[in-house]
Structures are given as structure tokens and as C-alpha cells.
C-alpha positions in Angstrom: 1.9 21.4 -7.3 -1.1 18.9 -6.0 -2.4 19.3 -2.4 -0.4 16.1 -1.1 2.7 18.3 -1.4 5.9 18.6 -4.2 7.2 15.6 -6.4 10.5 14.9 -4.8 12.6 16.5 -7.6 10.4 18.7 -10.2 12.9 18.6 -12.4 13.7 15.1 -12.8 10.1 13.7 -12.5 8.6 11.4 -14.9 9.1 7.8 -16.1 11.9 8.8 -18.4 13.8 10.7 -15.6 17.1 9.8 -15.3 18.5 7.4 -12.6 19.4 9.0 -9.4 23.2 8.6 -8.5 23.7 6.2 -11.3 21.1 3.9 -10.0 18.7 2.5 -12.5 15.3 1.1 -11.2 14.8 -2.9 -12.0 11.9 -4.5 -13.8 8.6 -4.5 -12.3 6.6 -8.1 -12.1 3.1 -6.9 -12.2 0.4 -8.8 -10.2 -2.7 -7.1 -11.6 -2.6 -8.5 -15.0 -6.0 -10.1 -13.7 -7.4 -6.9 -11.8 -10.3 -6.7 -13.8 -11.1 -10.6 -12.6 -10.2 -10.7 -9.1 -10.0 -6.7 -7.5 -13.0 -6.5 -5.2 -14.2 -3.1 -7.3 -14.4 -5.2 -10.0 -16.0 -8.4 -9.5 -17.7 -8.0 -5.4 -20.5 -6.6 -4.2 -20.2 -4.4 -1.0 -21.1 -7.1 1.7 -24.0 -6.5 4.6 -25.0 -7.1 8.1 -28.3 -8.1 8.7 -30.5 -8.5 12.1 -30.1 -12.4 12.3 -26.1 -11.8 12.1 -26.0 -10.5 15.8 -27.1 -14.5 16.9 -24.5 -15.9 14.1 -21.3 -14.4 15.4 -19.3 -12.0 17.0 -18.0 -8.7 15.5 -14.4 -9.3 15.6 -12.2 -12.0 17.3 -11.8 -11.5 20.6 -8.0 -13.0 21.1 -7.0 -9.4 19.2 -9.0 -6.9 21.6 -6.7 -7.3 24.9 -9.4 -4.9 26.3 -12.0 -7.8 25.7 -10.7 -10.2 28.2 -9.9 -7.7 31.3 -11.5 -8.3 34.5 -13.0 -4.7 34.8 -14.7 -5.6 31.3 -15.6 -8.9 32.4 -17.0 -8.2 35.3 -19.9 -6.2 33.2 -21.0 -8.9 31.6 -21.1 -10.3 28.2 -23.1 -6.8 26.8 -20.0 -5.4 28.0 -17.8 -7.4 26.2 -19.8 -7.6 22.8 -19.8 -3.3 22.8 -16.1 -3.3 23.5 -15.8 -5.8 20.4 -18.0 -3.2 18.3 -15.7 -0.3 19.6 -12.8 -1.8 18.0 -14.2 -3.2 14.7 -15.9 1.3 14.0 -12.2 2.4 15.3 -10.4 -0.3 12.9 -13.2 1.0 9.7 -12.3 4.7 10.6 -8.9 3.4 10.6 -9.2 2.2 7.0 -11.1 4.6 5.8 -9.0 7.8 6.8 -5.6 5.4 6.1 -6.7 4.5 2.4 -7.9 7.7 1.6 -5.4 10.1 3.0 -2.3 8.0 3.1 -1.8 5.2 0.7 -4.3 6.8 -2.1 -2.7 10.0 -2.7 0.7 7.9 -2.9 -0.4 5.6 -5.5 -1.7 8.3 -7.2 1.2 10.2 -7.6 3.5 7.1 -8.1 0.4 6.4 -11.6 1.4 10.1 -12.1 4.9 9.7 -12.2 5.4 12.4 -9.4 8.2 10.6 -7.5 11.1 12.4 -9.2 12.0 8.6 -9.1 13.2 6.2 -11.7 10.3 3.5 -11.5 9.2 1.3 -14.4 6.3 2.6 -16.7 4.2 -0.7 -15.4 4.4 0.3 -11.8 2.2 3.7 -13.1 -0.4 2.2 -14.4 -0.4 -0.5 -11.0 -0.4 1.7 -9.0 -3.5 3.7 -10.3 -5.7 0.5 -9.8 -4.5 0.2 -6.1 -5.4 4.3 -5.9 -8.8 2.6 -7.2 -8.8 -0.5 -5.0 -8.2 1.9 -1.9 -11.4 4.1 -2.4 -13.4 1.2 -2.6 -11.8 -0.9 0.7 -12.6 2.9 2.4 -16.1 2.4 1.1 -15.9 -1.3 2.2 -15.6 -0.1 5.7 -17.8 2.6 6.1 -20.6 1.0 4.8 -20.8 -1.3 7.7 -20.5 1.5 10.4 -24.6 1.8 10.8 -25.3 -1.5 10.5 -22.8 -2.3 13.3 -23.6 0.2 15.6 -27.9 -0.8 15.4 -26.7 -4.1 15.8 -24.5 -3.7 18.6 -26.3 -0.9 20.7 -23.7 1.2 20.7 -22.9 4.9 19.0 -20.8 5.3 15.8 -17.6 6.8 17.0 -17.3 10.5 17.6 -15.6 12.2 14.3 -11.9 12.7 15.4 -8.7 12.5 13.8 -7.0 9.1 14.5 -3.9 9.7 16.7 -1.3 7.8 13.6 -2.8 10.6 11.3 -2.1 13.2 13.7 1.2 12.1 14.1 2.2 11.7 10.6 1.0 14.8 10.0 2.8 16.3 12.8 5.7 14.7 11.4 5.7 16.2 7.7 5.1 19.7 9.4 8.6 19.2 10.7 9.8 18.2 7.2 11.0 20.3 4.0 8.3 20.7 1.8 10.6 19.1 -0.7 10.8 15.8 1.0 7.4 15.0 2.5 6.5 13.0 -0.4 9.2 10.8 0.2 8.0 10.5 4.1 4.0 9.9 3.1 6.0 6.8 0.5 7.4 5.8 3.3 5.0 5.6 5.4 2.4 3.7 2.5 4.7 1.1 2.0 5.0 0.1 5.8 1.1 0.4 6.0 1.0 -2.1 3.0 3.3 -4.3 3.9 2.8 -4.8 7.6 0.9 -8.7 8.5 -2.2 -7.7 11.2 -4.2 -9.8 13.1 -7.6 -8.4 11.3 -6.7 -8.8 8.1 -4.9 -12.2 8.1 -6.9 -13.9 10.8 -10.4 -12.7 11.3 -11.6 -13.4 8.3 -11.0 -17.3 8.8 -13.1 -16.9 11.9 -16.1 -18.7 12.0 -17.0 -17.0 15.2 -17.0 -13.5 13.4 -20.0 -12.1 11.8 -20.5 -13.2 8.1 -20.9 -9.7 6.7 -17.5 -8.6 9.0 -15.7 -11.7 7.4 -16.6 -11.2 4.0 -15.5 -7.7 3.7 -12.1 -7.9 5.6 -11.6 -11.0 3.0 -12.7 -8.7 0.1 -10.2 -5.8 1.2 -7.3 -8.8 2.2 -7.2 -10.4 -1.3 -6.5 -6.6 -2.8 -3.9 -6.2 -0.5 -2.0 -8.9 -1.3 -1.5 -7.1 -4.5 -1.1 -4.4 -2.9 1.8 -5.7 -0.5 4.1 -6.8 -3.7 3.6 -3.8 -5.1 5.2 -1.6 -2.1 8.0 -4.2 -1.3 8.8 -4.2 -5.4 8.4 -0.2 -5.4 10.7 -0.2 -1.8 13.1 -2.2 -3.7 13.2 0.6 -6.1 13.1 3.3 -4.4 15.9 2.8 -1.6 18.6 2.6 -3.7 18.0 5.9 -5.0 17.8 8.1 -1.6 20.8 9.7 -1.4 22.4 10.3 2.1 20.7 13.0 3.7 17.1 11.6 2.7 18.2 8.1 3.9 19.0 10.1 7.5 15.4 11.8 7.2 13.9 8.6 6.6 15.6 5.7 8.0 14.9 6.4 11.7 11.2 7.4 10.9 10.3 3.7 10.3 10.5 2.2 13.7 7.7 4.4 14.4 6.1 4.1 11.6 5.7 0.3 12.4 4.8 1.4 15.7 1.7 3.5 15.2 0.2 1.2 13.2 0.4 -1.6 16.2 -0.3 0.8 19.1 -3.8 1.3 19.6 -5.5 4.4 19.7 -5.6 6.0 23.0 -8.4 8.2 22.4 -10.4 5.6 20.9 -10.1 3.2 23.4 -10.8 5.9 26.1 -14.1 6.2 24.5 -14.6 2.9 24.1 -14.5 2.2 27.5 -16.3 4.7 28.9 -19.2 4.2 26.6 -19.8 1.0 29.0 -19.4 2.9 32.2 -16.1 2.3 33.1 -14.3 5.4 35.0 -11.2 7.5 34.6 -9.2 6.0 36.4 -10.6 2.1 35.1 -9.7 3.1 32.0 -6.0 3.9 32.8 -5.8 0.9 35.0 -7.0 -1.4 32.1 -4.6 0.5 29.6 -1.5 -0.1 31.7 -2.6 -4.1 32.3 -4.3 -4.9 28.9 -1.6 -3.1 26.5 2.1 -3.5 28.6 4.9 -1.9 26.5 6.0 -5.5 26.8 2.8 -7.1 24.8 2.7 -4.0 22.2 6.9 -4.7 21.2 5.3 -8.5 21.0 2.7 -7.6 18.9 5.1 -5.0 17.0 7.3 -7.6 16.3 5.2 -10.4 15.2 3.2 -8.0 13.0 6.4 -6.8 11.5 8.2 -9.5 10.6 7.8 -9.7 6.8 8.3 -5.7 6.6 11.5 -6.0 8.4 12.5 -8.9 5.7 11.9 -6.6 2.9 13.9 -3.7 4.5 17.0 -6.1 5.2 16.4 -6.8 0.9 16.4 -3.2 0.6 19.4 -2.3 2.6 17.4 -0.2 4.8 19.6 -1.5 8.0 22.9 -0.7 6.6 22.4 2.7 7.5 24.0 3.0 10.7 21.5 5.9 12.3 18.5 3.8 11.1 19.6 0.4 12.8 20.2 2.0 15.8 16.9 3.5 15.7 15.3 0.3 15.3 17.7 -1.5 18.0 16.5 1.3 20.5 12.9 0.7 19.6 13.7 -3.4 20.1 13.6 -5.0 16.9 16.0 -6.7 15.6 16.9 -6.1 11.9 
């Protein structure tokens, strides 16, 4: 057994495993026929901040950092402002690089290792070792901007700390049976994967934003478009074999799933915030004004859109438990 926990049924795994329940996996269209032309890995060099970017642009669009635009933040001035922009660009790298590495790598690894205990085509294997590939180097894309952006922007890499959607997901495979936490990391990858953000679909158009910024959230948004077909193909294959009890497990997870990925971090913003003086009780005022449930659900929704599509292809929602768990947490399948 690997580290990232049992296959999902030892004894069926493998590409020639039988279908589960009778259901037979579909053919596989693969879109990285032309990896070796077009995969960042392959063909990119890492991209770079220099001194003269600070006077070219910002370091992230400020229209996606509700903190930016507060009164308490613009009251401090435009220092202010530009350090709460570099916050959220190290807490979006650390982001990547703990998601690609301990989330959505290990999966496509064990998907190219035919560890599913799933009936998936023999193509989706070898795909999905060049997206376990793709994702070391988008977690090397990130970090090696963090020094660069920090000397640039004034302020101090962010303290080493587990992300709180990491915490979580790990707090929620503690509860589950050792036999079935595969399926909830899959689960989990193909929501990551498939989910339409703000920072990867419209900061690198931009102009405002930092060359070196722009160029490698382009680089790392090209791969994922790969990426995103693959994990609404493999959902597409990999729903209709859950049986009953895993669809229960599962099903409701999702909602939240979505959700963690939206929310921000509260402990990173917390630091964030206090790094340019503001106090306890600043912060939680600006955290209750700048991210309302109401404007998170917004965002939730807007970001989600194309994810919920896929699960309505799926036939996630006609599980009863798992639309009412997305009712409850207001979207609308």
C-alpha cells in the first residue's frame, strides 16, 4: 500500500479490472497528444520578476482581493494596498504549491498506476502521469516567485502553515474508512481541476499585473485546461461506478469541497492584515464587510458554474442526499 492510502478495491485494481455493477468505462479522447509541444515542462522556461517590474504593474488584480478596496486598507495608503496584493498572490503560490503536490499529484499518480480499483481506459494512465508531471512543475512555477515577490513588495514570505482547505480535507479522510479515502482525495482533484477562478482565467489578461506574475499564471492555465478535460472525462467515468453507499459518502462532500476552494483563508488573511498594522478587532471587522456570506455564495457560484455542469452530465444530482446537500449550501444543481 502507497502513503496516499488503499486503491479503492485491491482486488479488482488495474486497467483490465472488471466493470463495477455492470458498468463499463467509455472511451477516453486524450488532449495531450501534443504534451511534449505545448505542456509548460516541456517547451517554458520558469518565468522571473525583476526590480523594474515593481513600476510596470501590480502583483495581482485588485477587483479579486475584496480586502484591497476596504476603507481600513485604504485609509493606509497605497503601501498598504500594494502589500495586501502581495499577501494574496504568496497565499495563492502556497496554495498551488501544497494543492498540486499533496492533492491532485498523488491522484494522477495513482489513476497512471491503475490504483483506482476503477474501470478507466488504458489512455487515461498514461494522461494522467503527464498531469502528475505537469503539477510538480506549476508547484515549482509558484514557488519560485515567492522571494522575488516578497524583495519586491517589502513584505515577509508567509509564515510555514498548513492551509486551512488542507486541514480540512485531511480532517475529513480521518473520519473516512481507510478503504474509501482514495475515492474522497478523486473527488476532491476533480473539483480542484475543474473549478473556473478569477486568478487563473482573468489575471493573466491583465495588463495591470506584473509581467513575470502574468506569464506564469498563463504557463500553469494552458496545462490546466488539459487538465480540466481530463477530470470531467475521468468524473464521467468514475460516477457511474460508485455504488450506493460510496455515492452517500461522497455526494454531500462536494458542496464543500467547492466551498473551500472559494473561501479564503482565514489564517492567511489574518496575517495579511496585521502585517500592515491593522488590529484585532480591524481585522474581524474587515472580514465580516469585505467577505459577506452573501459575496462568498456569489463568488461560489460564479466560480462553479462549469463544475456543476459536469456533475448534472455525471448524474451527481440524482442522488437525493447529495442535492439536498447542495440546495442547503445554495446552489442550484
Amino acid at each position: 500500500m502507497s502513503s496516499i492510502d488503499a486503491p479503492l478495491d485491491p482486488s479488482s485494481a488495474g486497467g483490465d479490472a472488471q466493470a463495477v455493477d455492470g458498468v463499463r468505462s467509455r472511451p477516453h479522447s486524450s488532449r495531450f497528444e501534443d504534451w511534449d509541444e505545448r505542456a509548460a515542462v516541456r517547451v517554458k522556461p520558469l518565468a522571473t520578476i525583476t526590480p523594474g517590474d515593481r513600476a510596470r504593474g501590480l502583483f495581482f488584480s485588485p477587483e479579486l482581493v475584496p480586502a484591497a478596496s476596504h476603507s481600513l486598507v485604504l485609509a493606509r495608503g497605497p503601501t498598504a494596498v500594494e502589500k495586501v496584493l502581495a499577501y494574496h498572490l504568496l497565499t495563492h503560490l502556497d496554495f498551488t504549491d501544497v494543492l498540486e503536490n499533496e492533492v491532485v499529484l498523488p491522484v494522477a499518480y495513482m489513476i497512471g498506476r491503475e490504483r483506482f480499483g476503477l474501470r478507466l481506459p488504458p489512455n487515461m494512465a498514461a494522461d494522467a502521469r503527464k498531469i502528475a508531471v505537469d503539477e510538480m512543475h506549476h508547484a515549482l512555477l509558484a514557488t519560485s516567485l515567492v522571494a522575488e515577490i516578497a524583495a519586491l513588495s517589502g513584505v515577509a514570505p508567509m509564515a510555514v502553515q498548513r492551509p486551512a482547505f488542507i486541514l480540512r480535507l485531511e480532517s475529513i479522510l480521518a473520519e473516512t474508512d481507510l478503504e474509501l479515502r482514495a475515492l474522497v482525495r478523486f473527488f476532491f482533484a476533480v473539483v480542484s481541476e475543474t473549478l473556473i477562478t478569477g486568478t487563473l482565467s482573468q489575471v493573466p489578461k491583465d495588463t495591470r499585473v506584473m509581467p513575470g506574475v502574468r506569464q506564469m499564471l498563463r504557463d500553469h492555465a494552458e496545462d490546466e485546461t488539459r487538465h480540466h478535460a481530463f477530470f470531467a472525462d475521468a468524473l464521467m467515468q468514475v460516477w457511474p461506478q460508485l455504488r450506493a453507499h460510496e455515492r452517500a459518502l461522497i455526494g454531500p462532500l462536494l458542496p464543500e469541497f467547492i466551498s473551500l476552494f472559494i473561501t479564503p483563508d482565514p489564517m492567511a488573511l489574518g496575517e495579511a492584515l496585521s502585517q500592515i498594522g491593522l488590529a484585532r478587532r480591524e481585522i474581524d471587522r474587515l472580514k465580516e464587510e469585505a467577505y459577506a456570506t452573501e459575496r462568498l455564495n456569489r463568488a461560489a457560484i460564479e466560480g462553479s458554474g462549469v463544475t456543476l455542469r459536469h456533475f448534472r452530465r455525471a448524474g451527481v444530482f440524482e442522488d437525493a442526499r447529495t442535492a439536498d446537500a447542495f440546495g442547503a449550501a445554495g446552489f442550484m444543481p
